[in-house]
C-alpha positions in Angstrom: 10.2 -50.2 15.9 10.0 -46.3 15.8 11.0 -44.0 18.3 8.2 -42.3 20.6 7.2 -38.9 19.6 6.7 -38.1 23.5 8.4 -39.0 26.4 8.3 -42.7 27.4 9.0 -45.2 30.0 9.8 -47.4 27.4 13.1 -48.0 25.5 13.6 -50.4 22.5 14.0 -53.9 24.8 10.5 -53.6 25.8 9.0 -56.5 24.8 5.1 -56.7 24.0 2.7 -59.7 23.2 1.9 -59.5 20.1 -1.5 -59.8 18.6 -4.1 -59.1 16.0 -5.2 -56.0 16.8 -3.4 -52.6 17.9 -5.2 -52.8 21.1 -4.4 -56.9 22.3 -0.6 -55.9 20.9 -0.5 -53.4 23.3 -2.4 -55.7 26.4 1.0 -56.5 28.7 4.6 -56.7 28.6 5.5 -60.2 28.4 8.7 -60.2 30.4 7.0 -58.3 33.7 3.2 -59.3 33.0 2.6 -55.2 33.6 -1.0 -54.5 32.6 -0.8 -51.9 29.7 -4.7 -51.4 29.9 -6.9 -49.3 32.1 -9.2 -51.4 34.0 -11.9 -48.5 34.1 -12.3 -47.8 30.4 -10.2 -51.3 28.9 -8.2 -48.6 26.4 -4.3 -48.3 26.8 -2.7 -46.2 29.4 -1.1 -43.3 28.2 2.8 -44.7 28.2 1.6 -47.6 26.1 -0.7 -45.6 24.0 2.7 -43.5 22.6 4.6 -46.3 22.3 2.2 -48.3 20.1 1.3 -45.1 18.1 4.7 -44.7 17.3 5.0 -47.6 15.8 1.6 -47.0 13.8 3.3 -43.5 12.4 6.5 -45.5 11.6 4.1 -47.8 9.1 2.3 -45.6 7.9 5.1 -43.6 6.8 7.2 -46.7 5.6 4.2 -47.6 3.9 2.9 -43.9 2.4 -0.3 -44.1 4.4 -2.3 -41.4 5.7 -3.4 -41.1 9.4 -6.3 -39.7 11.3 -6.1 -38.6 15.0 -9.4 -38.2 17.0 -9.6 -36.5 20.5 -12.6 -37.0 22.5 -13.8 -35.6 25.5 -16.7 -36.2 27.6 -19.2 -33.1 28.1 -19.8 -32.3 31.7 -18.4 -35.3 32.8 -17.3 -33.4 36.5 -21.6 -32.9 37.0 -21.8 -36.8 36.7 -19.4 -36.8 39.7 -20.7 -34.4 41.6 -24.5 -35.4 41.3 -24.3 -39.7 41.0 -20.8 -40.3 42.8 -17.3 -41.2 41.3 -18.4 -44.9 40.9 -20.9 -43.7 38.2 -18.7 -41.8 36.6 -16.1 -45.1 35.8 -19.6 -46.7 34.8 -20.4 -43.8 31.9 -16.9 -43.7 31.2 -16.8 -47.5 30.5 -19.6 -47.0 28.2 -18.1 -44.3 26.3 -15.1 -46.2 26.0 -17.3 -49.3 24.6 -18.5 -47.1 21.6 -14.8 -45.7 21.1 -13.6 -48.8 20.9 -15.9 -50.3 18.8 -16.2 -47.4 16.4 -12.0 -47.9 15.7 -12.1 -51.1 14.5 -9.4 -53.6 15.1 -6.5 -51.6 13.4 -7.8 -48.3 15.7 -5.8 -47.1 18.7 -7.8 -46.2 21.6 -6.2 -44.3 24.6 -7.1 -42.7 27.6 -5.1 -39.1 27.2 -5.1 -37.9 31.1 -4.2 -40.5 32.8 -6.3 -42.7 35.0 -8.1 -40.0 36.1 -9.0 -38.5 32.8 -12.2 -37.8 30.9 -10.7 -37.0 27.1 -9.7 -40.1 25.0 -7.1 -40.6 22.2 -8.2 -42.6 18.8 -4.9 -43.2 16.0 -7.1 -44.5 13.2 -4.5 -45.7 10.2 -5.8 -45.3 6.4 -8.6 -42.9 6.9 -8.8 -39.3 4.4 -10.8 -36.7 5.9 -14.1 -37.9 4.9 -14.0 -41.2 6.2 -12.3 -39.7 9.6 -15.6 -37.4 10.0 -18.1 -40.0 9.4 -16.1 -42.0 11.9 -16.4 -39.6 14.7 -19.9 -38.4 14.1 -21.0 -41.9 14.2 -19.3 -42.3 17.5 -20.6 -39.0 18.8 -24.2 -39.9 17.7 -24.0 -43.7 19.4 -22.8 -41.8 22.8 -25.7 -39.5 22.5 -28.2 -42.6 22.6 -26.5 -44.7 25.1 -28.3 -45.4 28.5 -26.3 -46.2 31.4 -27.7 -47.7 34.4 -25.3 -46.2 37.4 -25.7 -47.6 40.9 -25.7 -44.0 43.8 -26.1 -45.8 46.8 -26.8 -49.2 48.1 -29.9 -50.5 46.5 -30.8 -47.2 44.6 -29.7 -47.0 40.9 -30.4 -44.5 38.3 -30.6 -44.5 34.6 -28.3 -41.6 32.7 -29.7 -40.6 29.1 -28.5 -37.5 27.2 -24.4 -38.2 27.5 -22.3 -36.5 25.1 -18.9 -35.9 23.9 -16.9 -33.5 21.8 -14.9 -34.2 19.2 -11.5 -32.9 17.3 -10.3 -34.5 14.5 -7.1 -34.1 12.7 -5.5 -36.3 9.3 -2.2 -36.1 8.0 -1.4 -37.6 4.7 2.3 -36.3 4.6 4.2 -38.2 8.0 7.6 -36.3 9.0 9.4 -37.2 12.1 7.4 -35.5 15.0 4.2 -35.7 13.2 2.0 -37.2 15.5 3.3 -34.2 18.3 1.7 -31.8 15.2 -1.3 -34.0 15.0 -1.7 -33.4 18.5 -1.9 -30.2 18.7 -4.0 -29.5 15.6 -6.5 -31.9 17.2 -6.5 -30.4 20.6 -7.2 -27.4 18.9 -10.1 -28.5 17.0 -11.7 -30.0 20.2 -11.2 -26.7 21.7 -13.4 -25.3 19.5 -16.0 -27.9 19.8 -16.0 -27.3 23.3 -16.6 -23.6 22.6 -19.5 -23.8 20.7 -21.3 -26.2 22.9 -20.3 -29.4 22.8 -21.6 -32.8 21.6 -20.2 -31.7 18.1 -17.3 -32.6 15.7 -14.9 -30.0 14.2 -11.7 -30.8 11.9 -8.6 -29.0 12.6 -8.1 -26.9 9.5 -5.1 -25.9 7.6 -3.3 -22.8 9.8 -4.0 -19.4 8.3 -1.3 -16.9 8.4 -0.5 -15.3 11.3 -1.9 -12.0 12.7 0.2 -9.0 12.4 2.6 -8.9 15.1 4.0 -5.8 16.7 7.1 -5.8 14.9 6.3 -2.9 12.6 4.6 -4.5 9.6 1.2 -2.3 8.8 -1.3 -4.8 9.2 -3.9 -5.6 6.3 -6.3 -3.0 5.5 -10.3 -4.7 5.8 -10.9 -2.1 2.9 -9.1 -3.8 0.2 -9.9 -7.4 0.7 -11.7 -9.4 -1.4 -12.6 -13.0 -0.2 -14.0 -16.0 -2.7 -15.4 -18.9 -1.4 -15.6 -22.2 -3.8 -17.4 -25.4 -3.6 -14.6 -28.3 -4.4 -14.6 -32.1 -4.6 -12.6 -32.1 -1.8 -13.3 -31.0 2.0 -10.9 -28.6 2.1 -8.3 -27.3 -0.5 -5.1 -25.3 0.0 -5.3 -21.8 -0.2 -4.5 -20.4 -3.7 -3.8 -16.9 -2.8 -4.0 -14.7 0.0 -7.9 -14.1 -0.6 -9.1 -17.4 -2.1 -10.2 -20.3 0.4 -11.7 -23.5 -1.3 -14.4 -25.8 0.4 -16.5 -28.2 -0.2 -19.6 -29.6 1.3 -18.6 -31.3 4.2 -16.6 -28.5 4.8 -20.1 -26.3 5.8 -20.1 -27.7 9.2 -16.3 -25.6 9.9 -17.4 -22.1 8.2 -17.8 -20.7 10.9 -13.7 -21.1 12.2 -12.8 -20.3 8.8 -14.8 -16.9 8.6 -14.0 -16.4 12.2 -10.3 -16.4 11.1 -10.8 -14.3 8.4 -12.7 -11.5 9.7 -10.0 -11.9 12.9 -7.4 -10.4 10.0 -9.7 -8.2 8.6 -10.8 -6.3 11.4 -7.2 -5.9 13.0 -6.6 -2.5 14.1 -4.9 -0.3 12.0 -1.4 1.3 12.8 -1.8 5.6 12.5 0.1 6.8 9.4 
């Protein structure tokens, strides 16, 4: 069993049941009987969530398979608090967590990121390219968009919620080194910051890092008058850059131009140092 690529309360005599899927495995600890699941949402706590993904990244890297990490958060889920009451809050969260779940699948691991108290949820989907990743989380971001939840205000009076939605980050890692799944994180947490940013109830993918801005350590930053920039459809949804000025895309990747030419024109238009 692999180490955890964040801190745990676990060490290696913790014992599990062990199940059929990632999320029963991870249920209870058979010597104590300690509930590893959140009663609100029925995904894992946080502390069992990294314990179980780390051993997901050990297989997949024993086993040269790739991994996709999905970060979900609900949209404007503190106005559902504020309006309907806490209770109907755990009641659309529940729901949410339903169609998270589901979407997985039984080798998925679903995870509530922040705690018992938290809105964003954490998905560690093993054998899934970029493609497949996408059409995963856009069908869960469509089935939350049509859910009706029936939330109880007061005594006698409930109400019917329509219109929920989530934002999505998606990040997939063929190539597992130790501390992967800490990179993952943070690619993927970027990538739903930028969903967030543009509205919400979308999906973006956490592209490969550009180079970094010029810093202030003297080097003469890059001159917008003598760039050229190709774009190319490929097979793929997003290709390595060649050179400096070549970027490679393919269809799916239309939905994330705008971050890439955001990035771009970010370089181009740095200001230039005085001769």
């Amino acid at each position: 069993m692999g180490s955890p690529p964040f801190d745990s309360p676990f060490d290696e005599s913790t014992d599990f049941a062990t199940e059929t899927t990632a999320q029963g495995r991870a249920a209870h600890c058979t010597t104590c009987g300690e509930s590893f699941v959140d009663a609100v949402t029925g995904t894992l706590y946080r502390h069992a969530w990294d314990r179980w993904a780390a051993c997901t990244l050990a297989d997949a890297r024993r086993e040269r398979r790739s991994l996709a990490l999905i970060l979900a958060d609900v949209d404007r889920f503190k106005t559902i608090n504020d309006t309907y009451g806490h209770p109907a809050g755990d009641t659309v969260l529940r729901a949410i967590a339903d169609v998270l779940r589901s979407g997985s699948g039984d080798a998925g691991l679903v995870g509530r990121y922040g705690g018992c108290a938290g809105d964003e949820f954490l998905m560690l989907l093993p054998d899934l390219d970029l493609n497949r990743a996408l059409v995963i989380a856009r069908r869960m971001r469509d089935r939350v968009r049509g859910l009706t939840v029936d939330v109880r205000t007061q005594r006698g009076v409930t109400v019917r919620l329509t219109g929920q939605t989530v934002s999505i980050g998606i990040a997939v890692a063929a190539d597992l080194p130790p501390g992967a799944l800490a990179d993952l994180l943070l690619d993927c947490d970027a990538a739903l910051r930028q969903a967030k940013r543009s509205g919400g109830d979308q999906v973006r993918v956490a592209l490969p890092c550009a180079s970094p801005l010029p810093d202030d350590t003297g080097k003469q930053p890059l001159d917008p008058r003598g760039v050229g920039v190709r774009l190319m459809l490929a097979p793929h949804h997003c290709l390595p850059r060649t050179t400096e000025q070549e970027l490679a895309l393919s269809p799916l990747g239309v939905e994330h131009v705008y971050t890439v030419l955001s990035t771009l024109l970010n370089r181009c238009t740095a200001p230039l140092e005085a001769p």
